[in-house]
C-alpha positions as CSV (number, residue, x, y, z in Angstrom):
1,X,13.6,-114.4,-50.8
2,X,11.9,-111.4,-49.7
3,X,11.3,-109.6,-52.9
4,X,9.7,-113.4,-54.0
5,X,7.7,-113.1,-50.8
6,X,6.5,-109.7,-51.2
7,X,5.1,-110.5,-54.8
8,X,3.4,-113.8,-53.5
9,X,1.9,-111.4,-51.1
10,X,1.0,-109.0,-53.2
11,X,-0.5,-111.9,-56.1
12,X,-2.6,-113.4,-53.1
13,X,-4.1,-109.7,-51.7
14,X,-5.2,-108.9,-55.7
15,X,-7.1,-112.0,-56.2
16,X,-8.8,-111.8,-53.0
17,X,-9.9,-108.2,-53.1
18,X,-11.0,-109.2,-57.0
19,X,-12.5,-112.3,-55.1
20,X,-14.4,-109.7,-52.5
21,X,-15.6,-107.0,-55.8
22,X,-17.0,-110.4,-57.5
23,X,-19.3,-110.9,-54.8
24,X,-19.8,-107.5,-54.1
25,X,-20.9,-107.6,-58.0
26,X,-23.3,-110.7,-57.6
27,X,-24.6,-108.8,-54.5
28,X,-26.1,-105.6,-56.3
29,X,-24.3,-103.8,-54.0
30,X,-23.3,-100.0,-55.1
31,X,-20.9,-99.1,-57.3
32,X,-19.8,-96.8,-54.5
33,X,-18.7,-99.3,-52.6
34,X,-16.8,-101.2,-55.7
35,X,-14.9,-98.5,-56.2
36,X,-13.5,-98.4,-52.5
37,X,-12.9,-102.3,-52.5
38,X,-11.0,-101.0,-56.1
39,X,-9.0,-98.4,-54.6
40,X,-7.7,-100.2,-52.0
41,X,-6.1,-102.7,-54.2
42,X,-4.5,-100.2,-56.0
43,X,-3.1,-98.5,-52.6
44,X,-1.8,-102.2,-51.6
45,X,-0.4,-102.8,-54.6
46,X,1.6,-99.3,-54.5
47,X,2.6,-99.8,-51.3
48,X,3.9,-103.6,-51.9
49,X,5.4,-102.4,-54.9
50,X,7.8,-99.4,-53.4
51,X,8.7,-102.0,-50.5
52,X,9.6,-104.0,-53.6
53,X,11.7,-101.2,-54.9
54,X,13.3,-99.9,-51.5
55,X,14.2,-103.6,-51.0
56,X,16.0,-104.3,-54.3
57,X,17.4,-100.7,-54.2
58,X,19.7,-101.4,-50.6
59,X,20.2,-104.7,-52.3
60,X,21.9,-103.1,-55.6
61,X,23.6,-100.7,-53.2
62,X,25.4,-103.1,-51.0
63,X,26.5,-104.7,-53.9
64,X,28.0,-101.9,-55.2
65,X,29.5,-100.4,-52.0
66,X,30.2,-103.6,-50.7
67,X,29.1,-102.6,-47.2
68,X,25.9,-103.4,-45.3
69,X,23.5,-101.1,-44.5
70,X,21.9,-101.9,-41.2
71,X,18.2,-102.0,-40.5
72,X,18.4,-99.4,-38.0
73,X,19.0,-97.1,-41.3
74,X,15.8,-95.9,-42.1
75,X,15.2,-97.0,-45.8
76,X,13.6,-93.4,-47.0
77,X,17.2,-91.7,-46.0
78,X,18.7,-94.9,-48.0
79,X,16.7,-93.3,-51.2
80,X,17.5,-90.1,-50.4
81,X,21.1,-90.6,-50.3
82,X,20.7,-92.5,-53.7
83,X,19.0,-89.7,-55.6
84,X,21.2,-87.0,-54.3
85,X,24.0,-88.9,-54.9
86,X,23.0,-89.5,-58.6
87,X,21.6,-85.7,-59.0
88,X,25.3,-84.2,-57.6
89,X,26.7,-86.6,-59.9
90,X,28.3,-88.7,-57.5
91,X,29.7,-92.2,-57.3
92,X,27.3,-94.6,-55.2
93,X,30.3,-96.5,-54.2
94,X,31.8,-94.1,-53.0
95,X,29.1,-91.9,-50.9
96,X,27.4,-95.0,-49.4
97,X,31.4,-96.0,-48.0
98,X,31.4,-92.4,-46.9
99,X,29.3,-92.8,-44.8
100,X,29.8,-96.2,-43.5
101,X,32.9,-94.8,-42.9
102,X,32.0,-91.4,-40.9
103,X,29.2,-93.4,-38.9
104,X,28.4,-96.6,-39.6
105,X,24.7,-94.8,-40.8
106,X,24.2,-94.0,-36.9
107,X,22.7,-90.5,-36.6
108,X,24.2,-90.3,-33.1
109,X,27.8,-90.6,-33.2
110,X,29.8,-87.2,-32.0
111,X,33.6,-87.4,-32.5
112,X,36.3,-86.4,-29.4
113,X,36.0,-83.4,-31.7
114,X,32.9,-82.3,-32.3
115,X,31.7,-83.4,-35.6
116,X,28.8,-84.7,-35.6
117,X,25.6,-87.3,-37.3
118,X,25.7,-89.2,-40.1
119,X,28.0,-87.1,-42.3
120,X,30.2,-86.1,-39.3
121,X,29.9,-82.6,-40.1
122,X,31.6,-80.0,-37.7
123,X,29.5,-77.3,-36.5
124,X,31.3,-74.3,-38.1
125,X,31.4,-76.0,-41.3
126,X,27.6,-77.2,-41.1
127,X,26.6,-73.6,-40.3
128,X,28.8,-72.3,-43.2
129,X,26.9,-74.4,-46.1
130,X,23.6,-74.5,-44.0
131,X,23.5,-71.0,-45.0
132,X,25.5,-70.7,-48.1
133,X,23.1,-73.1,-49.4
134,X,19.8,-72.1,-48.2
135,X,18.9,-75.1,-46.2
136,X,16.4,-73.8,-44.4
137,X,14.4,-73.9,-47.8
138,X,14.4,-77.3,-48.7
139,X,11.8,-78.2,-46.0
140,X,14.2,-81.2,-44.7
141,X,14.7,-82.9,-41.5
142,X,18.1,-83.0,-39.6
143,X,19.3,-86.4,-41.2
144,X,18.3,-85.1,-44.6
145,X,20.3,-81.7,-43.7
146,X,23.3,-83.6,-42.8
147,X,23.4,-86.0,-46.1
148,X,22.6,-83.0,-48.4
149,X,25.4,-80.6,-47.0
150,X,27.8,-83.7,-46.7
151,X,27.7,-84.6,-50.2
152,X,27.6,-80.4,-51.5
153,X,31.0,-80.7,-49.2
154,X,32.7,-83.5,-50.9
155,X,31.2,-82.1,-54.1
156,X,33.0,-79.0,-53.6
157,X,36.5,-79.9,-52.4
158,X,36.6,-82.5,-56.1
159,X,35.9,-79.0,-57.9
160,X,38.5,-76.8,-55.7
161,X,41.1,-79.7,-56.2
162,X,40.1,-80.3,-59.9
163,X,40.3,-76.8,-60.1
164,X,44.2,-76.4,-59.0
165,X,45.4,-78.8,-62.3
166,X,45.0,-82.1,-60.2
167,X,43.5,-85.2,-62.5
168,X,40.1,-86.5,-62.1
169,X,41.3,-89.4,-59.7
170,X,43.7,-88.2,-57.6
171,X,41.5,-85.2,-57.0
172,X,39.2,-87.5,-55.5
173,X,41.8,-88.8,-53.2
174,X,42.6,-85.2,-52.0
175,X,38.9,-84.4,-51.6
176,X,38.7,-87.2,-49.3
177,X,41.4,-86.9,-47.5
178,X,40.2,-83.4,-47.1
179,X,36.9,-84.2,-45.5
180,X,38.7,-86.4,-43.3
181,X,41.6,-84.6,-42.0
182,X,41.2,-81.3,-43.3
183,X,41.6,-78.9,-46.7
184,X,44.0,-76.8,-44.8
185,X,46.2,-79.8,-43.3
186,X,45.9,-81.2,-47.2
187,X,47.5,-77.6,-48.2
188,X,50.2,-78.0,-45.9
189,X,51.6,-81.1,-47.1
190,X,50.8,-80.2,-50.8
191,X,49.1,-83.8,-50.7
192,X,47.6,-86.1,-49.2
193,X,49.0,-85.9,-45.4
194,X,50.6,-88.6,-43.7
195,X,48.1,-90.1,-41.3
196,X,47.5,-93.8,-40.9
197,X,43.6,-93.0,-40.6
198,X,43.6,-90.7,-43.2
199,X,45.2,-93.5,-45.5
200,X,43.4,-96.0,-44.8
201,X,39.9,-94.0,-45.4
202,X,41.2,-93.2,-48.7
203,X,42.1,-96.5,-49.3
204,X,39.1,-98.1,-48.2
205,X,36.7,-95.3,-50.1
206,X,38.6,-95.6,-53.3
207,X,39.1,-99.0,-53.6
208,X,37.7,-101.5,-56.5
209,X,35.8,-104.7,-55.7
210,X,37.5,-106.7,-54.0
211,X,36.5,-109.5,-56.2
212,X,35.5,-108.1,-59.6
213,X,35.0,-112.0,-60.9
214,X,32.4,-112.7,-58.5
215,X,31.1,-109.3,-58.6
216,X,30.5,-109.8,-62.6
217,X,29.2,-112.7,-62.4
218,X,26.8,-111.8,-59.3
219,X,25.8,-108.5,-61.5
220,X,24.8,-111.0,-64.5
221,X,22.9,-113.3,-62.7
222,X,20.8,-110.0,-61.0
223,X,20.1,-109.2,-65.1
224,X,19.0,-112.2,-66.0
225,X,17.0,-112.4,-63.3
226,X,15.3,-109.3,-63.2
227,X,14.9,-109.9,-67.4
228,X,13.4,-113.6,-67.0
């Protein structure tokens, strides 16, 4: 309903700013002032169409993740999160439940021990790949910190885990278990340590749809639609 409402909207503004060049036209006025009345479209229709694309980008997301991202989450760190998560070669599924997880995408929440934001980073480790990685280089705010070093982190702990012989799966499982409880806790039960929470996270991260019928068929009807 709201990506049909945004196109309506965005149909209506181009024939009336046509409508107001037509009369500008018949008016003799300057083509000066054409070519503002032009340019303006062309800035709504830009702007309608990346609120288009935001829109139907959280969309696909929560589909895929099968969690709901809450309007409170600015839309720009949704996009961020995407591309990163695509450039570090990262499952979408899997970051977005992350970080619905860690915070529920509020860039407030401290834990009883001190991690912190979105990512719920702990200081020492923030400070560790804030320099390692040249942060303060990339020009981003503190949200955008946070979601770049968290996924470098999880990024990092499937390569030292892939590293040691594990398979591709089941080093994801230790990378997340990890992030959650700790590498060195992960080391000392050669596995996956036995913590309710840190079970459950796995599980819940890892997990397939939990309806892959309806989810196919949701998927096809999204094609078709976007083809028709």
């Amino acid at each position: 309903m709201k990506k049909l409402t945004l196109l309506l909207t965005l149909f209506i503004l181009s024939i009336f700013l046509n409508g107001v060049v037509g009369v500008a036209e018949n008016n003799g006025e300057s083509n000066n002032s054409m070519e503002v009345f032009l340019e303006n479209e062309r800035l709504e229709r830009e702007r309608f169409e990346r609120e288009l694309y935001l829109s139907n980008l959280v969309q696909d997301i929560e589909l895929e993740a099968e969690v709901k991202i809450p309007d409170y989450f600015d839309v720009e760190y949704v996009e961020f999160t995407y591309k990163l998560s695509k450039e570090l070669e990262l499952s979408t599924r899997m970051v977005f439940r992350l970080m619905y997880k860690e915070s529920n995408f509020r860039d407030t929440v401290a834990s009883p021990v001190g991690a912190y934001g979105l990512m719920q980073l702990m200081p020492t480790t923030r400070a560790m790949f804030y320099e390692i990685l040249c942060v303060d280089t990339l020009n981003y705010d503190r949200n955008q910190e946070d979601i770049y070093i968290g996924l470098q982190l999880i990024k990092t702990l499937h390569c030292f885990w892939t590293d040691r012989g594990n398979s591709e799966g089941y080093s994801w499982k230790l990378s997340l278990a990890s992030y959650n409880a700790g590498k060195g806790r992960v080391l000392r039960y050669k596995g996956i340590p036995p913590y309710k929470e840190t079970i459950n996270y796995i599980d819940f991260i890892m997990r397939k749809h939990s309806d892959p019928e309806l989810y196919a068929e949701i998927i096809n009807k999204l094609n078709n639609g976007y083809s028709s």
